[in-house]
N, C-alpha and C positions, 0 to 999 in steps of 0.2 A: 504494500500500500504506500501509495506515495504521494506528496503536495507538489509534483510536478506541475499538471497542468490546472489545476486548484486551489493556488496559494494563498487565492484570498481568502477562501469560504470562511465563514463564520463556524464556529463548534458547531451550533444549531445546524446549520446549511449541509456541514458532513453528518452531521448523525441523520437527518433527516434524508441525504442522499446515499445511508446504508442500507443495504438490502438485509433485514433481519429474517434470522429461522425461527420457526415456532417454538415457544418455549418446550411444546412436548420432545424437540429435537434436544435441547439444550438441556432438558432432563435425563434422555439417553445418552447423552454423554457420559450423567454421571450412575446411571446404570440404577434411575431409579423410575420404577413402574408407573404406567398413567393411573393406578388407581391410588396411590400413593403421595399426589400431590394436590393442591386444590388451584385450578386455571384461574388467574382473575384476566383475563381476555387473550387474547393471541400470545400476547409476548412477558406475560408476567404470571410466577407461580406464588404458594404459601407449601411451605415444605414445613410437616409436623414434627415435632420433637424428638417425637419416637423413632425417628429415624437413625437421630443421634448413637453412636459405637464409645465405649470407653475406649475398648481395646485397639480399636483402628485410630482414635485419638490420638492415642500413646506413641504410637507410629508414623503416624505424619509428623511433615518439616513447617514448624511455624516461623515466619518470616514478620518480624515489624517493619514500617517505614514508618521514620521519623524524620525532624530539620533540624537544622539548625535556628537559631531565635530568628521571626517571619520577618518581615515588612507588611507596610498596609495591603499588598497588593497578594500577601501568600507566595509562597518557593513551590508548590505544585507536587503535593504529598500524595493528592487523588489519582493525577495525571502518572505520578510513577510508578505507584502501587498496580494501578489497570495496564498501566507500559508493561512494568516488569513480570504481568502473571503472561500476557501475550508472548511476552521475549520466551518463557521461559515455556511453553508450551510449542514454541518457534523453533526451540535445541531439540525437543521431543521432551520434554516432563509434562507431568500431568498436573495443572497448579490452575488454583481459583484463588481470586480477589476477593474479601470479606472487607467491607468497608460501611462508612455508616451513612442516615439518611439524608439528605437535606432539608436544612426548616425554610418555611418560607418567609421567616423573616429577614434573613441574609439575603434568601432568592431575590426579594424585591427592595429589598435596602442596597446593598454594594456589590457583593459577588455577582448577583444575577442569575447566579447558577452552580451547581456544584457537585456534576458527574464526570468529572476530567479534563478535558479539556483538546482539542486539534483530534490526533488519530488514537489521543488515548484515550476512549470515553467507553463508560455505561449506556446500555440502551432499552429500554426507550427512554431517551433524554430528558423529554419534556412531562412523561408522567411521574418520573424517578422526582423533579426536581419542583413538582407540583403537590397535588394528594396525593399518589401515590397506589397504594389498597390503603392506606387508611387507620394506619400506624398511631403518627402523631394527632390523628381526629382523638381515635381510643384514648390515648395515654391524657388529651385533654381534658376528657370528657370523665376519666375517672377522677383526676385532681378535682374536678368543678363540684363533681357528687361528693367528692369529702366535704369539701368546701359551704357545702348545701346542709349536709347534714352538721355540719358544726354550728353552724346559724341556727337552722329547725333546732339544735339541743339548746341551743342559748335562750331563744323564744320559749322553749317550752315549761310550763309550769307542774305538770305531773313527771316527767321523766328526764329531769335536767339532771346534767352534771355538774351542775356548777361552775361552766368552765370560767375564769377571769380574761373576758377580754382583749384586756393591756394585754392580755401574753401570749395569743394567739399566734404564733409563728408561721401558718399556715395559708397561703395565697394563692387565688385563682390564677389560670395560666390561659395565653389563649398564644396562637403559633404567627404572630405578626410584630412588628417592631411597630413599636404603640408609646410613644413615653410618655402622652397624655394618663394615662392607664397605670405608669407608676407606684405614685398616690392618690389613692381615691376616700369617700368617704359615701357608704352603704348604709339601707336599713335609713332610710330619713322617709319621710311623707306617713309618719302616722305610726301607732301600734300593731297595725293590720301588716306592716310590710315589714317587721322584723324589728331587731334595736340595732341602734347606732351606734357605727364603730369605724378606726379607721379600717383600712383593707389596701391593698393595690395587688396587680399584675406581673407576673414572671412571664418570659417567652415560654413556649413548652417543652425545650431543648433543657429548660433551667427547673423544671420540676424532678422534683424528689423521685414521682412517678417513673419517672426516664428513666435515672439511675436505675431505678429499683429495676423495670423489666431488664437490662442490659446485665446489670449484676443477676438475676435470678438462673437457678441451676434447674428447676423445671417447675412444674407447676405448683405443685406444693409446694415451695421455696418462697413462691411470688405470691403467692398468699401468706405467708410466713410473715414475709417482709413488710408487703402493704399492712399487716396490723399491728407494725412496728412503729408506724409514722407516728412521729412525736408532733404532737396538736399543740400544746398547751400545757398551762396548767390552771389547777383549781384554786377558788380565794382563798383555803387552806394550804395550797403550795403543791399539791400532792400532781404529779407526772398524768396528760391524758396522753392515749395513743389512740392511734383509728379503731384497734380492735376496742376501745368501748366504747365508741360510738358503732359497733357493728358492722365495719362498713367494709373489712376486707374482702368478702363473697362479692358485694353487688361491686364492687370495683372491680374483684379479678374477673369477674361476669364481663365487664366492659373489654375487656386485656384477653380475653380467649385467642379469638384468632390472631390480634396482635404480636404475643409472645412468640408466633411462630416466624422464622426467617424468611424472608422474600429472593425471588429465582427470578436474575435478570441473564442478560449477554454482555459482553464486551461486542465493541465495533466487530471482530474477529470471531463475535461467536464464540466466544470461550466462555462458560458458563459463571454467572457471577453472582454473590450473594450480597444484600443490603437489609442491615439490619438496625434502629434504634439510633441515635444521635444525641449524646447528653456534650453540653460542650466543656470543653478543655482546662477550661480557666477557672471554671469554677464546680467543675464534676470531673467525672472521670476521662472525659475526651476519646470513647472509643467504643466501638460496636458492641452486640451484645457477647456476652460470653455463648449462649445458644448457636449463637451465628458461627461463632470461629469455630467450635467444636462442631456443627455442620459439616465447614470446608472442613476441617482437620480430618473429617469422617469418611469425605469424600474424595478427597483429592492428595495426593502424593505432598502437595508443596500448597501454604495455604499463607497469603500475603496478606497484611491487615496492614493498619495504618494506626496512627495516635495525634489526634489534636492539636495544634500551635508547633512551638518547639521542642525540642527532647525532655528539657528542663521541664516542662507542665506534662504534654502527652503522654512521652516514653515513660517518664518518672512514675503518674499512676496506674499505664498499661502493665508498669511492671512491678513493683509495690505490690498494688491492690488485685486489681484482675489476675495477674497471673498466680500471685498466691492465693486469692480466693477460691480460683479455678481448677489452681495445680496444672497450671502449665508451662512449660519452660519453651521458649524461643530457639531454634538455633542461630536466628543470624537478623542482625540489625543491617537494616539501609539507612544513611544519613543522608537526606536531601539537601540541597546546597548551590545557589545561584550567584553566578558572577554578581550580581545584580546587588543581590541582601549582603554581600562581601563590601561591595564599595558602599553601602547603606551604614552598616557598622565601621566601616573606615573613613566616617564623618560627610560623605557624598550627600549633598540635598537631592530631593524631589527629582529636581529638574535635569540633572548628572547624571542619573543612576544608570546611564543607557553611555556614558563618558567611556570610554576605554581609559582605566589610572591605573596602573601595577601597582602604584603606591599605595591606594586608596588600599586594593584587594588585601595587600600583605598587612593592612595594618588590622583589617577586618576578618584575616584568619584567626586570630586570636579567640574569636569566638566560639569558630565552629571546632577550633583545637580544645578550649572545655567542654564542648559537647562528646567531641571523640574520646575525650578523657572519662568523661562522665560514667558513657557506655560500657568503658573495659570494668570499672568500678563495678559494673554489675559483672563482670566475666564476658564481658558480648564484643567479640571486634568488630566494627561496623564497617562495613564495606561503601563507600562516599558515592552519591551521585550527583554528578552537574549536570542540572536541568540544563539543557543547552537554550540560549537565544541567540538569534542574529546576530546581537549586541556584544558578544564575548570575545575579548579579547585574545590571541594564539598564548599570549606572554603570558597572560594571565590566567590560563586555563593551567599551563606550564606548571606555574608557581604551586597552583593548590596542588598538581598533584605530587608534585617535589617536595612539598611539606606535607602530605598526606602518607607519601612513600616514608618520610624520617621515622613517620610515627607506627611504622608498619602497617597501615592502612593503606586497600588502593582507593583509589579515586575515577571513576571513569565517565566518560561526557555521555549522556542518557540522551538520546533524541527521540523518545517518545512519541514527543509531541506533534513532531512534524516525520515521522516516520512507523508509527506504530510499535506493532511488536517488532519487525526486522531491526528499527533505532534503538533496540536494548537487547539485545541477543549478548552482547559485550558482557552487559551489566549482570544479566541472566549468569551466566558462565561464570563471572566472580563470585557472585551469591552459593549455588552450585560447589565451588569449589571450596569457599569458606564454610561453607556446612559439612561437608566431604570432608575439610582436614580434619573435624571433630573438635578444634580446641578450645571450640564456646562451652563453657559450664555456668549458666544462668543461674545468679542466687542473689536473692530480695536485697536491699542497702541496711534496712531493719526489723527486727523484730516485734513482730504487732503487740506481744505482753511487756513492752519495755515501756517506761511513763512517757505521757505525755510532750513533756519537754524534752525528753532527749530524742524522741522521733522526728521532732521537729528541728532539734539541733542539727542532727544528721542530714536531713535534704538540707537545710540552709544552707552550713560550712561545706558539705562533700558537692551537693550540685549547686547549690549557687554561687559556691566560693564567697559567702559572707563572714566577718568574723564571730558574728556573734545572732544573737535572736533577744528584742526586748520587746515586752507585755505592756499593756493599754492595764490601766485599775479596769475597765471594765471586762478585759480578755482575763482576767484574771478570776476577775468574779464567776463567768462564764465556764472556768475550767473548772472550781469548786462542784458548780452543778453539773458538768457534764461527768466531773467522780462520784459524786452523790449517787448519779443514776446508772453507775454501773457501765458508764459507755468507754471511759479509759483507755481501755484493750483495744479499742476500733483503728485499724489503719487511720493515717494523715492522710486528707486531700485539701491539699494549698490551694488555694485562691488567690494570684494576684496577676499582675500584668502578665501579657505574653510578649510584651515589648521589647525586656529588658531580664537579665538574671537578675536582678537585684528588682526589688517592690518599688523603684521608681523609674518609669519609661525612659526619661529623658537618656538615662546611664546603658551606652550600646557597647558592642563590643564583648570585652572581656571586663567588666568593673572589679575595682579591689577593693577594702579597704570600708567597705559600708556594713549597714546593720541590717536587719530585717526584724520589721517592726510589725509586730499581730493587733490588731486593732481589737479583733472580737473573734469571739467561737460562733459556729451552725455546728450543730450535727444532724447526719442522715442515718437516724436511726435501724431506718428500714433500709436503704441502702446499704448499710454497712459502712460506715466511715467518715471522719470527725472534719471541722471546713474551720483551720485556720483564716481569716480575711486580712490579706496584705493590702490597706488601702481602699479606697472605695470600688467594691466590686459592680459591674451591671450586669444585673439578672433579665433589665427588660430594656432596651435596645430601642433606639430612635433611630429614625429614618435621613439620611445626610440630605444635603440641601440640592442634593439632584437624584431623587431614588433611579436606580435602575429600572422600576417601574416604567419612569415615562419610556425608555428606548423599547418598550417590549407591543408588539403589537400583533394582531388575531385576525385574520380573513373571514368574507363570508363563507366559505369553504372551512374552517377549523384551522389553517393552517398557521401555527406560532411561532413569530421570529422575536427577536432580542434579549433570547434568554442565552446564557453563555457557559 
């Protein structure tokens, strides 16, 4: 496949000008029967649980893609991930892409889209990147029912819980970038419509919900968890969760077909999995654990990806998910763009397309703590440069000469403009880095170690901070999160994906700073405790040129300006 005589087309204009095979094709690939899956139209399945193998698990090669810290614009983690399962099905392995969904509130805010990108994409593009089957409707739709019945228990005068309030932690979610929606104030016009309280809005990427299905190990689990969800508490002080407000059945009711993983294609036809999307910064930043042990089930070589940079994504794909899961990786991709090099090498906006060897080498420094980060877990990461137009020979040079020092290769990935043929390279190192065997994957901490010292550990070891200092109100918040027994729960940081350090401005490699926890969340049903470095956004505003306006719809159905 090639951008010969098509260099201009849009993502949209090639997937739309892909000839797709029926998903029942893209099923026998993987050697699973038509009664066995449930069609949601030509080109898209629901693949049940029970399909899932421990033992064939055990056996598949799990593959991360991770970056180095992004730019506004992203380093193309989707775009490699769907490259590299092509490439590597290209040498003759048998390998599917596990990757997660997209919301629509990026879709119509900035990205515009977020199934790959040129000849590396998911298909069908525009339902992938739209509803979908219907995912993120479910997962909203169960937070809203909690959210429902926490009011109904508030109003009610026979069968209250007494909950207080002020201390409702617990927030509607709808899947759009809304910041009006924020802070709200509910429950006004009368006694008849409830009592008054504040309230506001998370995207649905940012509900607790998400997490939960993506962390859930099967159905029982995910009902397990939903009535873990910490609501509140009472004017007496005493812990509410959903299970008593009852509500974990009619929620996992809503999450039925949900919980199961969705069966797309690659441009090439190579069978692909999309599942669940909780984001990076302030969740866990990666598909569901169902999902990957699907591909792991199915597929010889099973590529996934993780959220922002290594520092957020990789850190809790491998932390959390992998020990939750019990699954070990054999082999890290680090993505990596001339681009986000001269970005962190002080380049404005306006440069970033500059060819500066100077800039590059000052801007390796970063993706050098991130390769460091990596072995820290046992994992040598095999580096990929997104190619663009814009990349310099010198500077292509340099990274892999500094990449080589470090015993890492580095190889130019042209996915994008080439398909699976433009990573056949990348394939082959991957491949071969698995094959030498001498990745031995093992967590950074111990989930029964206290609180602060789990957090010392990613700070000083991946952020390279020296230290970690507490808010009187983070403090206060750790007391109750000991109180209630949650202690034990893995970390998941919340802070910029900017910067290693909890203030964006600091690129690069910074030295010499603090990192500083403002306050606790925990995701009780989730599994895992939400240091906040700084003001996190759970619910997303629209910039002052959505991607929306460029997107436009025929009389005929036919959708361009999504990307």
């Amino acid at each position: 496949m090639s951008t010969t005589d098509n260099k201009f087309l849009t993502d949209i204009e090639i997937a739309q000008n892909n000839e797709m095979e029926h998903i029942k094709e893209i099923a026998a690939k993987l050697n699973i029967a038509e009664d066995d899956f449930e069609m949601y139209g030509k080109y898209k399945a629901k693949l049940p649980i029970r399909l899932i193998d421990e033992k064939k698990v055990a056996k598949s090669n799990l593959i991360l893609v991770t970056a180095l810290t992004p730019t506004p614009a992203g380093e193309g983690k989707t775009t490699i991930s769907i490259g590299l399962t092509d490439g590597l099905n290209k040498i003759g392995k048998n390998a599917i892409v596990v990757i997660r969904e997209p919301s629509l509130g990026p879709v119509f805010g900035i990205k515009g889209g977020a199934a790959g990108g040129g000849y590396s994409q998911v298909v069908p593009m525009e339902d992938i990147n739209l509803h979908f089957t219907g995912d993120f409707s479910a997962i909203e739709k169960a937070n809203n029912l909690l959210s429902a019945l926490i009011d109904n228990n508030i109003q009610s005068r026979t069968r209250s819980l007494h909950i207080d309030p002020r201390t409702i932690a617990w927030k509607r979610v709808m899947d759009m970038n809304d910041r009006a929606l924020r802070e709200i104030t509910i429950g006004l016009g009368g006694t008849a419509n409830g009592i008054p309280r504040q309230d506001g809005f998370n995207i649905t990427p940012a509900s607790e919900v998400m997490a939960i299905l993506c962390m859930a190990k099967d159905f029982a689990d995910l009902k397990e968890r939903l009535g873990n969800i910490y609501v509140g508490q009472t004017f007496d002080r005493n812990p509410v969760y959903a299970q008593d407000l009852k509500a974990e059945n009619a929620m996992a009711i809503l999450l039925k077909d949900a919980i199961n993983p969705n069966l797309v294609q690659t441009l090439e036809r190579n069978p692909a999995i999309i599942h669940g999307g909780p984001f990076a910064n302030i969740a866990q930043g990666t598909n569901s654990i169902l999902a990957t042990k699907m591909g792991l089930t199915m597929s010889e070589y099973v590529i996934t990806e993780a959220g922002f940079g290594a520092d957020l994504g990789a850190e809790k794909f491998l932390n959390i998910k992998c020990v939750s899961a019990g699954l070990k990786p054999k082999a890290v991709v680090l993505v990596a763009t001339i681009r986000a090099l001269r970005h962190h090498g002080g380049a404005p906006t306006e440069e970033y397309n500059d060819i500066n060897v100077e800039r590059v080498q000052k801007g390796f420094s970063n993706l050098e703590k991130h390769i460091e980060n990596m072995k820290k877990f046992g994992l040598n990461p095999v580096v990929a440069i997104n190619a663009f137009p814009t990349d310099g020979e010198e500077e292509v040079k340099l990274i892999q000469e500094r990449c080589a020092a470090m015993n890492v290769q580095a190889v130019v990935a042209n996915g994008f403009t080439r398909g699976g043929e433009g990573m056949t390279k990348l394939a082959g190192e991957v491949v071969k880095e698995i094959e030498a065997g001498n990745n031995n994957f093992e967590p950074l901490y111990d989930w029964e170690a206290p609180v602060k010292e789990k957090i010392a550990i990613i700070a000083k070891e991946i952020y390279g901070a020296e230290g970690v200092e507490y808010s009187k109100k983070a403090l206060n918040n750790l007391k109750r999160i000991e109180a209630l027994g949650l202690d034990k729960l893995p970390i998941c940081m919340a802070k910029t994906q900017k910067s290693f350090s909890d203030d964006a401005t600091l690129l690069a490699r910074p030295e010499g700073f603090m990192v500083n926890v403002r306050e606790f969340e925990f995701a009780a049903g989730a599994g895992f405790l939400i240091p906040i470095l700084g003001n996190m956004m759970r619910m997303p505003g629209l910039p002052a040129i959505p991607a929306s306006e460029g997107m436009y719809i025929d009389n005929t159905g036919k959708i361009s300006g999504l990307s």
